[in-house]
Each structure stands twice: as C-alpha cells, then as structure tokens.
C-alpha positions in Angstrom: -12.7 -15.3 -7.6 -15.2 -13.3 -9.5 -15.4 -9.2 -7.6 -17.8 -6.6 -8.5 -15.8 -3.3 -8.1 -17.3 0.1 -8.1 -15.8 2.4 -10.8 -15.9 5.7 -9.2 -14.1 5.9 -5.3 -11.9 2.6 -5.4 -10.8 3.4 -9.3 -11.5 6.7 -10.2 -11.3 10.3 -8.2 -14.4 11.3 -9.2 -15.1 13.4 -5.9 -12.1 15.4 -6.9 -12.6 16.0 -10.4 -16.7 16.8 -10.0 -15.8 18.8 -6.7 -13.1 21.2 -8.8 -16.0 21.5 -11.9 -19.1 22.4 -9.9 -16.4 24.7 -7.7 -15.4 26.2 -11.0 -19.3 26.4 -12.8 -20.5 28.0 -9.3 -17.7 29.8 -7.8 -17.6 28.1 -5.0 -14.6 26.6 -2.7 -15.6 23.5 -1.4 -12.7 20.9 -0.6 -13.8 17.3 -1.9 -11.4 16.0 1.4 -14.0 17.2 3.4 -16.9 15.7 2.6 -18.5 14.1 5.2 -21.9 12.4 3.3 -21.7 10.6 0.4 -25.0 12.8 -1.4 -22.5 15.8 -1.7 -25.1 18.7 -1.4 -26.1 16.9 2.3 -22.1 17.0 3.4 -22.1 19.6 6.4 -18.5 21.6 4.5 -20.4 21.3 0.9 -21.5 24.7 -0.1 -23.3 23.5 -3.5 -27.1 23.2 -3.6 -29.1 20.4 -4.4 -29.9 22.5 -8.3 -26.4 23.3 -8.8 -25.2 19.8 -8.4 -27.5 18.0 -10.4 -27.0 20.5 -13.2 -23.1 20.5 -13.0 -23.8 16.5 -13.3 -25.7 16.6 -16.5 -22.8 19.2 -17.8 -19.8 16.9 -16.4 -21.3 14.4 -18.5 -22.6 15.6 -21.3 -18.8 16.9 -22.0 -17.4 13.7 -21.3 -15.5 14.8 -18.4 -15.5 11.3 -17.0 -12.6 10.9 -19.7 -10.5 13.4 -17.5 -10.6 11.9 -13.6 -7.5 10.8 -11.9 -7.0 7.6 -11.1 -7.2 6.4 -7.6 -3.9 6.1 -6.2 -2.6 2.4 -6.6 -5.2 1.2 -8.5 -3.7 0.2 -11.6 -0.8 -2.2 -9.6 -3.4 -3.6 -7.2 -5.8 -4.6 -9.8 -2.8 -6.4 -12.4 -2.2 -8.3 -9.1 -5.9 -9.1 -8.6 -5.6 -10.8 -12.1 -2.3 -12.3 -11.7 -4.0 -13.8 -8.7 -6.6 -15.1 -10.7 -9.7 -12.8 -10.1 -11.7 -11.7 -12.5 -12.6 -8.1 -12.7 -16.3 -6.5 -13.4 -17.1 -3.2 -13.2 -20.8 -2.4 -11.9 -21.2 1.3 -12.0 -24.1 3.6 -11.7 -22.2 5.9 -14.1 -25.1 7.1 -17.0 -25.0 4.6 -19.6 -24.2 7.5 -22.4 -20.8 7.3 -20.5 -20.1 3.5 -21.5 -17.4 4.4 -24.2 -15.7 7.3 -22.3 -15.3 4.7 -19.1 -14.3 1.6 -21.7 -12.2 4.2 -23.5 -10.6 5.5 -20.0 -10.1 2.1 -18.1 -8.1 0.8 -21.2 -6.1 4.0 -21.4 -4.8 3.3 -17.2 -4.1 0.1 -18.4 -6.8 -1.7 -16.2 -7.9 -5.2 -16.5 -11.7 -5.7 -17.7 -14.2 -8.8 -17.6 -17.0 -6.6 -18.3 -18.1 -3.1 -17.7 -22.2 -3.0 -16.6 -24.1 -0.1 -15.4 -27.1 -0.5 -12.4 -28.5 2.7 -11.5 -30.9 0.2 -9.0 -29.3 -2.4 -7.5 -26.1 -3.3 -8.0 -26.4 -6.4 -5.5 -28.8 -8.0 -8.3 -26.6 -7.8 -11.0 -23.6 -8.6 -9.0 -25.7 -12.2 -7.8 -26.9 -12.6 -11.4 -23.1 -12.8 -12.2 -22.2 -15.6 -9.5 -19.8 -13.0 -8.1 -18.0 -14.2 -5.1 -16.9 -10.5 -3.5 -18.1 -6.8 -4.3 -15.9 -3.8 -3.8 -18.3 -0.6 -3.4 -17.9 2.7 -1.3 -21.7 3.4 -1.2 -23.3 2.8 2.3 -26.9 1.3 0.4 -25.0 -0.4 -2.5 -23.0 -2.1 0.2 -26.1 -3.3 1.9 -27.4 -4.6 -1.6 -24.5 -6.8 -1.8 -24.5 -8.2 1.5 -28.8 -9.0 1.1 -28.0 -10.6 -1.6 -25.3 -13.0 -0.2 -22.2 -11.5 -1.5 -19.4 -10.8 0.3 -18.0 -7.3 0.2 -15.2 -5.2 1.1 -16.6 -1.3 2.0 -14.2 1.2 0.9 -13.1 3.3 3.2 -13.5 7.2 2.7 -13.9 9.7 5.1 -17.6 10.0 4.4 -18.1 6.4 5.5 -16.3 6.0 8.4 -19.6 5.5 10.3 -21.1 3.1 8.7 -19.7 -0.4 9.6 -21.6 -1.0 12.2 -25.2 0.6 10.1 -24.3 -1.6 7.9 -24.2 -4.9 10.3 -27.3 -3.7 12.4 -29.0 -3.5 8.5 -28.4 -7.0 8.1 -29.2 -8.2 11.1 -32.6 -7.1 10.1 -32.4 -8.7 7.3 -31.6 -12.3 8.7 -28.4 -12.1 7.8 -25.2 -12.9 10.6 -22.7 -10.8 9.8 -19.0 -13.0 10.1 -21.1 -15.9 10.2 -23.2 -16.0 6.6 -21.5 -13.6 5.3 -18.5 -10.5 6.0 -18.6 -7.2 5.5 -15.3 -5.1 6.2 -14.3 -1.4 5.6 -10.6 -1.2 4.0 -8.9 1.8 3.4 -6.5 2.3 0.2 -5.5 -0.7 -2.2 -2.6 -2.1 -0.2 -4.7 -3.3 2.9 -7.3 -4.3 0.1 -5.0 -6.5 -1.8 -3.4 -7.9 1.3 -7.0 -9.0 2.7 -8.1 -10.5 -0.7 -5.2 -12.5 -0.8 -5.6 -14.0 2.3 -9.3 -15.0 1.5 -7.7 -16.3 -1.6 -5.2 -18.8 0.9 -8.1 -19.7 2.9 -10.3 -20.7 -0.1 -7.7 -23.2 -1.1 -7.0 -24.4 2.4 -10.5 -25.2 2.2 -10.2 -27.3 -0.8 
C-alpha cells in the first residue's frame, strides 16, 4: 500500500510551534488547542491578523524553524509499523520548497521512514494519483476533497478544527459523482493508534480479497 501523508498535523506540531512564535513576535496569547478553523487568523480564539501571520510565516521559515517542531505524538512507532506492514510512505506537503532540506534533515533525525518527500502548494490529490497512491493521510478540509476527486482513498485527521467536516466533505463529493462508501471512503481518525488499527484492517481485507 502506497499512502500520501501530510507532513504538518499527522507528523509534525506545527500549530504549536508557529502558534508560540507569532505569540512571541506579536505579543499575543493565543492557545493553538483552541483553534477552531484551519486558516488560523479566521479561528474565532485567534487573536493574530491576517498581516501578522503571513509575516511571522515568511520569518518561521526563513529561520528554519521548521527544524524545531515537535513531533506528533506516536508518530514515529505508527509509521515503523506502517513499513513493517509493508506501506510505503510519501510525504506531499505544501511546506515552501526552500524548506526541503530542513524537512529531509528533520524527518531523518525522528527516525521516520521516507519513500519520497514532494511539495504541492495546488493540489495534492494530482500528485498523490500521479503516484498510483492507494490511501492519503491529510488534515486539510480541501486537500481532503482533492484526494477523494481524484479517486483516492483517505483517512481525514482528526483535529479539533475539523470536527465538522465529515459530512462537508461527503455532500462535496456527492457533487462531484462520487458515492462516498461505495466508490470510494473517506473517514476522520483521531491520533495514530485508531489510525494504524484502521489501516491494518484495510490491509486484511485487501488480501482476503485476493
């Protein structure tokens, strides 16, 4: 099984690590728990402007502080399993790509598996087809919807600034042509344990198929 996983949400904290910088470069106090959109300026308990964000952006990155995010919790056991299992692993991320050899230099040092690292600002559901993917892991509401137009299945990671999306997300496709459980699934999964649990089981049913 090939997957497409998202970089920052399922692997990295980025929310936490731009939320403390732009709290620090503006003197602000937003929580990054809180955040109920994922456009952070458009999250009703998100203090930062619209300005200030996109300028502490272009700082966080021009000083490499992608180099200095947490990873997400479980990550690094749940994606060694995911290759055990078989499944190769591709980063698509719509990180800049002047942040290739901070991310390359950053996945190797949590001692993460990598097939390939790409970057798609556009649409990740384009790349991800282009690279006969079989599943995409994304927490983005529209990059989910990419995926699932473009025939891939996908797993939407749970935050709490997506939790109301599920069903957006099957009504888009429905527009689309697309039967959601019939041509293809889309589910919301929270954390890497109920993640890993559910690939696995996709993994039994593809060779029960055989």
């Amino acid at each position: 099984m090939k997957i497409a996983l998202d970089i920052d949400g399922p692997v990295a904290q980025f929310d936490k690590a731009f939320c403390e910088y732009y709290n620090m470069r503006w003197n602000l106090n937003d929580d990054y728990t809180k955040y109920d959109k994922w456009y952070i300026p458009s999250a009703s308990q998100s203090k930062v402007t619209e300005e200030q964000s996109e300028q502490a952006f272009k700082e966080f990155t021009d000083i490499r502080m992608f180099a200095a995010i947490e990873a997400t919790k479980d990550v690094k056991n749940a994606l060694c399993t995911l290759q055990n299992i078989g499944c190769e692993i591709i980063y698509i991320t719509a990180r800049p790509k002047s942040a290739y050899r901070t991310t390359a230099k950053w996945l190797v040092k949590q001692g993460l598996p990598i097939d390939g690292i790409l970057f798609a600002n556009e649409n990740k559901g384009t790349v991800a087809k282009a690279l006969n993917c079989d599943l995409a892991i994304d927490d983005k509401p529209s990059n989910c919807h990419q995926f699932i137009r473009n025939g891939i299945n996908t797993i939407f990671w749970g935050t709490k600034y997506n939790i109301d999306y599920q069903n957006k997300l099957t009504k888009e496709a429905l527009k689309d042509g697309i039967k959601i459980n019939k041509d293809i699934f889309i589910k919301r999964i929270e954390g890497w344990r109920k993640t890993i649990q559910f690939i696995r089981k996709l993994q039994c049913q593809k060779l029960n198929k055989k």
